[in-house]
C-alpha positions in Angstrom: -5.1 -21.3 -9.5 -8.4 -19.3 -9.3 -9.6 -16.6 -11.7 -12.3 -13.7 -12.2 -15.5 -14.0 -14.6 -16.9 -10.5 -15.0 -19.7 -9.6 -16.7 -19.2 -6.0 -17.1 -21.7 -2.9 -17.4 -23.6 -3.5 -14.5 -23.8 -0.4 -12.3 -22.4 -0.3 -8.6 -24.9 1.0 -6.4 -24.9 0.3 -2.1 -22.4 0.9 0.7 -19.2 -1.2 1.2 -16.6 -0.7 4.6 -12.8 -0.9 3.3 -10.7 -3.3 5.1 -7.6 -2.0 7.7 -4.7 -0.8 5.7 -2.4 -3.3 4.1 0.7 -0.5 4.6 0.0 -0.2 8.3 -0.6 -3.7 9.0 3.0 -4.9 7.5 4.8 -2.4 9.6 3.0 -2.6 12.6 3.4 -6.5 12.5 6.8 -6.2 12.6 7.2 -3.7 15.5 5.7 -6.1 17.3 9.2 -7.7 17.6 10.1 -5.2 19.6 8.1 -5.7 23.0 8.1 -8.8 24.7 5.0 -8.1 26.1 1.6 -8.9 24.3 0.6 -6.3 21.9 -3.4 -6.6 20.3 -4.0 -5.3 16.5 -7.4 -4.8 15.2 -8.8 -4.4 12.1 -5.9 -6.5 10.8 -6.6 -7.0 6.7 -7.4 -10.9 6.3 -4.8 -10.8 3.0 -2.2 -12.7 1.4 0.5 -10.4 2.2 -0.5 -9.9 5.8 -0.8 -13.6 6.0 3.3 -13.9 4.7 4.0 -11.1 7.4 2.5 -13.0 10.2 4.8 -16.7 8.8 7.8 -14.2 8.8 7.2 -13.1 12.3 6.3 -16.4 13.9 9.4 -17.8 12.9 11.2 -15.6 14.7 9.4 -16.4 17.7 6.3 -14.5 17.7 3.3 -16.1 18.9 -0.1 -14.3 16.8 -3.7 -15.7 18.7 -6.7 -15.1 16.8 -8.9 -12.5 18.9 -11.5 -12.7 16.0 -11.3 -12.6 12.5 -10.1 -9.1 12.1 -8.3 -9.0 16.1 -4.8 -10.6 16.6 -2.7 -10.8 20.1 0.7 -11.1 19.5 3.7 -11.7 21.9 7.3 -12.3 20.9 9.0 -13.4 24.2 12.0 -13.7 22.7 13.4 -13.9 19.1 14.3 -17.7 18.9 15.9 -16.7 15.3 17.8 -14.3 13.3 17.4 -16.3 9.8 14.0 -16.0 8.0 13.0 -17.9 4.8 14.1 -17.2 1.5 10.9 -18.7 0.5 8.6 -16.3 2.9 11.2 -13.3 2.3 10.3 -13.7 -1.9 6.8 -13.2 -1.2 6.5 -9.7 0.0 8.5 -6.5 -0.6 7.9 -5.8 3.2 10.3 -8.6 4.4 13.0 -5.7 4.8 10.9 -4.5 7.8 12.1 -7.5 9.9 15.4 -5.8 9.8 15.0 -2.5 12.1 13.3 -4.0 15.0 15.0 -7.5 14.8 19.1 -5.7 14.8 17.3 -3.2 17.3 16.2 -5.6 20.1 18.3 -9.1 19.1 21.6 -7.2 17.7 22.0 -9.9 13.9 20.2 -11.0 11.6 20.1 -12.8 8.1 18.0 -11.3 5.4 17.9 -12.9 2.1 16.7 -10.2 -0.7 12.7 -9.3 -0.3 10.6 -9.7 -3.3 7.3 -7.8 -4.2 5.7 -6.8 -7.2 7.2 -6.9 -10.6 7.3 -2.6 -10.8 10.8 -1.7 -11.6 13.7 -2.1 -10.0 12.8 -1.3 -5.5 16.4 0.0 -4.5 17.2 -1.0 -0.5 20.1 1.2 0.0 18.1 4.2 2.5 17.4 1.0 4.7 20.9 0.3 4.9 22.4 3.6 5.3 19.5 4.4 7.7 20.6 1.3 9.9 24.5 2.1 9.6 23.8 5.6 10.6 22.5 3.7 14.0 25.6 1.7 14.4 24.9 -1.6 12.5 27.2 -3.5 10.1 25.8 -4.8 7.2 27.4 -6.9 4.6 25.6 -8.4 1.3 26.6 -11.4 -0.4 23.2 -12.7 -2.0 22.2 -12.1 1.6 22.2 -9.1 4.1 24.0 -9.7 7.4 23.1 -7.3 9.6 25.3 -7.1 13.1 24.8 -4.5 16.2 26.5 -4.7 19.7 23.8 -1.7 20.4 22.0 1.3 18.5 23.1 4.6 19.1 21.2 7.9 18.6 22.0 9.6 15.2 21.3 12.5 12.8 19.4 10.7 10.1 19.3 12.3 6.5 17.7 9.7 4.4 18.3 10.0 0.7 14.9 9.5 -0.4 11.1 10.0 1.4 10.7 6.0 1.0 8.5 4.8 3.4 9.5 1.8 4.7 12.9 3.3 5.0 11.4 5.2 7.1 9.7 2.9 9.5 12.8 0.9 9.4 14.6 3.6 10.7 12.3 4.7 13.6 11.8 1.0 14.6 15.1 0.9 15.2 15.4 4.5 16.8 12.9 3.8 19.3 15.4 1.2 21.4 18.5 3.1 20.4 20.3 5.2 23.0 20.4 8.6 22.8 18.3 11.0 20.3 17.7 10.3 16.6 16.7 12.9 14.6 15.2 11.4 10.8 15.3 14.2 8.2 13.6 13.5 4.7 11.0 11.1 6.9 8.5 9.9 4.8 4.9 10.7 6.4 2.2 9.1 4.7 -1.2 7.6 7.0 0.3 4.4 7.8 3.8 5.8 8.5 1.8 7.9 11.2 0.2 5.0 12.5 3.4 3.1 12.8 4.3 6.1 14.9 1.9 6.7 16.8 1.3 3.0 17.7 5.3 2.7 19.1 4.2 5.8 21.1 1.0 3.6 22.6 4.1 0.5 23.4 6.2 3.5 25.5 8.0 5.0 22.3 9.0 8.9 22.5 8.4 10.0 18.8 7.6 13.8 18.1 7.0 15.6 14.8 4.8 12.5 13.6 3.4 13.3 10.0 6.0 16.4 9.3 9.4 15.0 7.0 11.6 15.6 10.5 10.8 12.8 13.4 12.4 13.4 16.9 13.1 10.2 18.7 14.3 9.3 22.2 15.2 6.0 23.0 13.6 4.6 25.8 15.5 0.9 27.3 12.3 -1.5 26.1 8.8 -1.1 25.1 5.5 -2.9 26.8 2.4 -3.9 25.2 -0.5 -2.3 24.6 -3.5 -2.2 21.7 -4.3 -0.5 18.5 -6.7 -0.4 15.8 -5.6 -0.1 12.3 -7.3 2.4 10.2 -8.7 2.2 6.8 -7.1 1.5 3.4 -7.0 4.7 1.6 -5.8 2.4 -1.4 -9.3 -0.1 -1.1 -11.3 3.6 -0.5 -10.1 5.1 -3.9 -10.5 1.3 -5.6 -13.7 1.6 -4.5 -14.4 5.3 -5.7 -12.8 4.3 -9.1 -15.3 0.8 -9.3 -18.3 3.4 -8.9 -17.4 6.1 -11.4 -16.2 3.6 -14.3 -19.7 1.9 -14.1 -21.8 5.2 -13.3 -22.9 4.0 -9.9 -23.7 5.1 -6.6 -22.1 4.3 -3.9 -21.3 5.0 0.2 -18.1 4.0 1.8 -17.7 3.7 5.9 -15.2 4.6 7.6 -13.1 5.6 4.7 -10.7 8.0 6.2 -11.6 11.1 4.3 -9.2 13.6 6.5 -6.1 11.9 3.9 -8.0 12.0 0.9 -7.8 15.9 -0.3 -4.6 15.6 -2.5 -6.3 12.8 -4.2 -9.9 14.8 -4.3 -7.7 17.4 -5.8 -6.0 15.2 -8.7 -9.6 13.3 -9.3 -11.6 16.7 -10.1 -9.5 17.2 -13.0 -10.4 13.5 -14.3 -14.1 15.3 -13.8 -14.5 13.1 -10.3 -16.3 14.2 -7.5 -17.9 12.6 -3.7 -19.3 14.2 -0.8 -18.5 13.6 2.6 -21.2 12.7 5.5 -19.2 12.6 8.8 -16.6 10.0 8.1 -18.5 8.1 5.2 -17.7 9.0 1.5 -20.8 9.1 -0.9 -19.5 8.7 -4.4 -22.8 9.9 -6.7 -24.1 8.4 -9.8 -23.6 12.0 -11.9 -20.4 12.2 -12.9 -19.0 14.8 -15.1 -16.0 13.0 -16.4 -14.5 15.3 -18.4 -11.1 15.9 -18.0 -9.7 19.9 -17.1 -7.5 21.2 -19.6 -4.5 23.3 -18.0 -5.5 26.7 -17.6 -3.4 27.8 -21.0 -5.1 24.5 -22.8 -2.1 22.1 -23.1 -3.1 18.8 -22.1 -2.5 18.2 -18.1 -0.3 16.0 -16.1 -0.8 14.0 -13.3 2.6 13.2 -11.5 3.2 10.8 -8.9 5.1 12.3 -5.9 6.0 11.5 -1.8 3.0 12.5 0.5 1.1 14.5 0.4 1.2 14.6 -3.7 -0.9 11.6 -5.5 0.3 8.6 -4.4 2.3 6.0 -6.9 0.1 3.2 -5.7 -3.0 4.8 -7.3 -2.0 5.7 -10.7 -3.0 2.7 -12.2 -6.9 3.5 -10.8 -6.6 6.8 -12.0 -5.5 5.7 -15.7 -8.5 3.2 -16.2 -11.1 6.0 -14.6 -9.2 8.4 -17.2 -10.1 6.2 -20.4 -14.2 6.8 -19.4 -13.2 10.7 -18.8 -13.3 13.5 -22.4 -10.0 14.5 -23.0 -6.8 13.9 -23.0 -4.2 13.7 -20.1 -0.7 12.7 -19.5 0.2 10.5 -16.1 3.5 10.5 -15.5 5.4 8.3 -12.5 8.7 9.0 -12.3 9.4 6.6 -9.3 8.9 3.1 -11.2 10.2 2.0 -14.4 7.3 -1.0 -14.6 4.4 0.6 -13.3 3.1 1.6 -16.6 3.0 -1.4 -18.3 -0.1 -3.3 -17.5 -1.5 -0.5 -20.2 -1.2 -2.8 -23.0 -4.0 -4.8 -21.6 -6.5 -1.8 -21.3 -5.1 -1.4 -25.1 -6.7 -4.5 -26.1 -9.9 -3.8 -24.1 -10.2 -0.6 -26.7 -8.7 2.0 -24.7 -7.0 4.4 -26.7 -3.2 5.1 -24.7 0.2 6.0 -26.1 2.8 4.5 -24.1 5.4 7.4 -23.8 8.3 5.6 -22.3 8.5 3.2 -19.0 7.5 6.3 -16.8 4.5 7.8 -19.0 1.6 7.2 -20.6 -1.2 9.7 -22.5 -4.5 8.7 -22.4 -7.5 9.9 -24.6 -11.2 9.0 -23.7 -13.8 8.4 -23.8 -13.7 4.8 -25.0 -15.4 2.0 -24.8 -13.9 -1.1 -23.4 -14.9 -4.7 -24.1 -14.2 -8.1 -22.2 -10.8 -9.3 -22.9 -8.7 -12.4 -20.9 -6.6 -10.5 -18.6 -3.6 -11.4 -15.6 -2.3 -9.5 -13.7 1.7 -8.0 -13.3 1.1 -7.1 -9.4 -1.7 -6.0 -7.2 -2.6 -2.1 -7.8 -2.9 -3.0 -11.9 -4.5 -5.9 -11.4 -7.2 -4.1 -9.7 -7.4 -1.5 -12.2 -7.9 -4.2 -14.3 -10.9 -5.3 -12.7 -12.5 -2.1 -12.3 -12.1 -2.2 -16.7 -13.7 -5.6 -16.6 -16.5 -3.9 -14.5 -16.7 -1.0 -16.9 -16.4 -3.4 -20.5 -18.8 -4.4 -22.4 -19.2 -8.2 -22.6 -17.2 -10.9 -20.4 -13.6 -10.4 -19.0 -11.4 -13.2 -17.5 -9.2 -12.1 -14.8 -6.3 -14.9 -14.2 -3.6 -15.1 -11.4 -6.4 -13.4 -8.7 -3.7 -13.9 -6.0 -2.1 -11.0 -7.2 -5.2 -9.1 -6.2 -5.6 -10.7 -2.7 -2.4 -10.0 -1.7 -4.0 -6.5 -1.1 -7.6 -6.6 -1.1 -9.7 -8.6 1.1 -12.5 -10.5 0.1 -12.8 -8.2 -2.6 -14.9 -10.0 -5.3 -17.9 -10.6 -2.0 -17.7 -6.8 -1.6 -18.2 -6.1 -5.0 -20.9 -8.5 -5.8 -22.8 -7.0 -2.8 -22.4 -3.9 -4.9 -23.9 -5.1 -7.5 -21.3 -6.4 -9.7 -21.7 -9.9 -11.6 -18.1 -11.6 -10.3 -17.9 -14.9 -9.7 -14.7 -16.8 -9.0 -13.6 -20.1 -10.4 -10.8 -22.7 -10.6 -8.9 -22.2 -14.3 
């Protein structure tokens, strides 16, 4: 096991270019399954859970080739299996994905439970009504069984916007006969990429990034290549590492067109950038003091399906918020376990009140000090990091897997930054 030393107080100051996103990559890896001719991906995250994605898939019968270090070829022939790995399957949350496009193109498979992080309980059941709408069986008995004799066309009304529910379902739309119609869709960045890279392999999808996707199923899908965009998650890490430690900082590429909602929710932490073509330049002068509503009760900032703030970042936004005057309340309603990695920034000196599972209030300004940390899963252990950054004194981050399994390289970027990191063996 490796962990963090941070010497924290050190401002952030230079440029940094965020890896492709995590959330496309998973999904995209798995569509793959559903051509047998050679599909290229580039700007493929170099991560821990991309890295389980690509075991899954190659035990099926996917062959990946290494283009370059960010470039990968893959061509699936044919699926050689329709049983995957407990073992892989307990590493990532995004094991489910195999389901869609394996039933769509082989017609079975065998899916022991996915795993993920520890955030509350991660109901499947959209995926499965999702696929059942399409004309699969599926039985569970510590393991899904999945069974089609072929995919038909439905109207699709899932019961929540979840996201991979949602690629699920049009992974497995795209080879169905007939029309699908998916109501409810889910229609973050990455689920548009997903879209609009099926539509690059022959796919007919229509209505990409509205909540209502159109789909006609075409008989098989070729190859083609794509480009993954950035991680708006690594952009707004990035953003938060900057303002916690009052530096200065420009980010490439960072995909600012999908950032407004979040721009939005920041100003009222007292947050601000400026844009410069597609660069984001986070400055040094900071207001950081946090917007009362406009009748002075203390705000909320509540987690909700795109385009609202995004679940995944409320863990940044929390640690930014104990450096902001004021008080706020962040609420997220969608995971029971999301909120408690606060106890940690408790004994760093920041002053929270944890509400209940879903909701936590947060006065600031404080001043944090080094502390031995570990992580619960990878969004909190980052905000973690960016406390260490922002602490006085030395902070020990253990279980730095956690961290990798959706950030690349990410104590090199931040030492080019400026930051004194150095990792270490415990």
């Amino acid at each position: 096991m490796e962990e963090f030393i941070i010497e924290g107080g050190h401002p952030l100051h230079g440029e940094v270019t965020p890896s492709g996103n995590k959330n496309a990559a998973l999904p995209l890896l798995a569509a793959c399954l559903l051509t047998e001719e050679p599909v290229v991906l580039r700007n493929v995250p170099q991560i821990r859970d991309v890295q389980a994605m690509r075991n899954l898939i190659e035990s099926l019968g996917a062959v990946v080739e290494d283009l370059d270090a960010s470039t990968w070829r893959i061509t699936t022939r044919e699926l050689v299996s329709s049983h995957l790995d407990p073992d892989l399957c307990r590493r990532i949350r995004a094991s489910i994905l195999i389901a869609g496009p394996v039933v769509a193109r082989a017609g079975s498979l065998r899916l022991p439970p996915p795993g993920g992080d520890v955030i509350g309980r991660r109901r499947l059941d959209t995926h499965i009504l999702a696929l059942r709408t399409l004309g699969a069986k599926i039985t569970y008995d510590r393991v899904f069984e999945f069974e089609a004799t072929g995919l038909h066309g439905a109207d699709i009304l899932l019961d929540e916007a979840s996201v991979t529910a949602t690629e699920n379902a049009v992974m497995a739309a795209v080879l169905a006969k007939g029309k699908t119609q998916i109501r409810n869709a889910a229609s973050e960045p990455h689920v548009q990429e997903v879209c609009q890279f099926l539509n690059v392999l022959g796919a007919k999808i229509e209505g990409i990034g509205s909540n209502t996707l159109h789909i006609t199923g075409v008989p098989k899908l070729g190859g083609g290549e794509f480009t993954i965009g950035p991680d708006l998650l690594e952009v707004v890490s990035y953003i938060g590492a900057a303002v916690v430690t009052r530096g200065e900082i420009r980010i490439r590429n960072a995909g600012v067109e999908h950032l407004e909602m979040i721009r939005l929710v920041f100003s009222r932490l007292g947050v601000r950038w400026d844009v410069d073509g597609k660069d984001l330049l986070v400055p040094s002068d900071q207001s950081l003091a946090i917007a009362s509503e406009l009748d002075g009760a203390v705000p909320e900032i509540k987690t909700n399906v795109w385009p609202a703030f995004p679940t995944d970042l409320i863990s940044i936004a929390i640690t930014m918020a104990t450096q902001a005057t004021g008080s706020v309340l962040f609420h997220d309603w969608m995971f029971s376990g999301r909120m408690y990695f606060t106890d940690k920034l408790v004994g760093m000196g920041a002053r929270i009140i944890l509400c209940d599972p879903y909701r936590v209030l947060i006065q600031g300004p404080t001043p944090l000090y080094g502390e031995k940390l570990e992580s619960p899963d990878i969004r909190a252990g980052m905000a973690l990091l960016l406390a260490a950054l922002a602490a006085k004194g030395t902070s020990t981050i253990r279980n730095v897997r956690q961290i990798e399994r959706g950030y690349e390289k990410v104590d090199e970027k931040l030492r080019k930054l400026g930051a004194k990191i150095n990792r270490q063996s415990e």
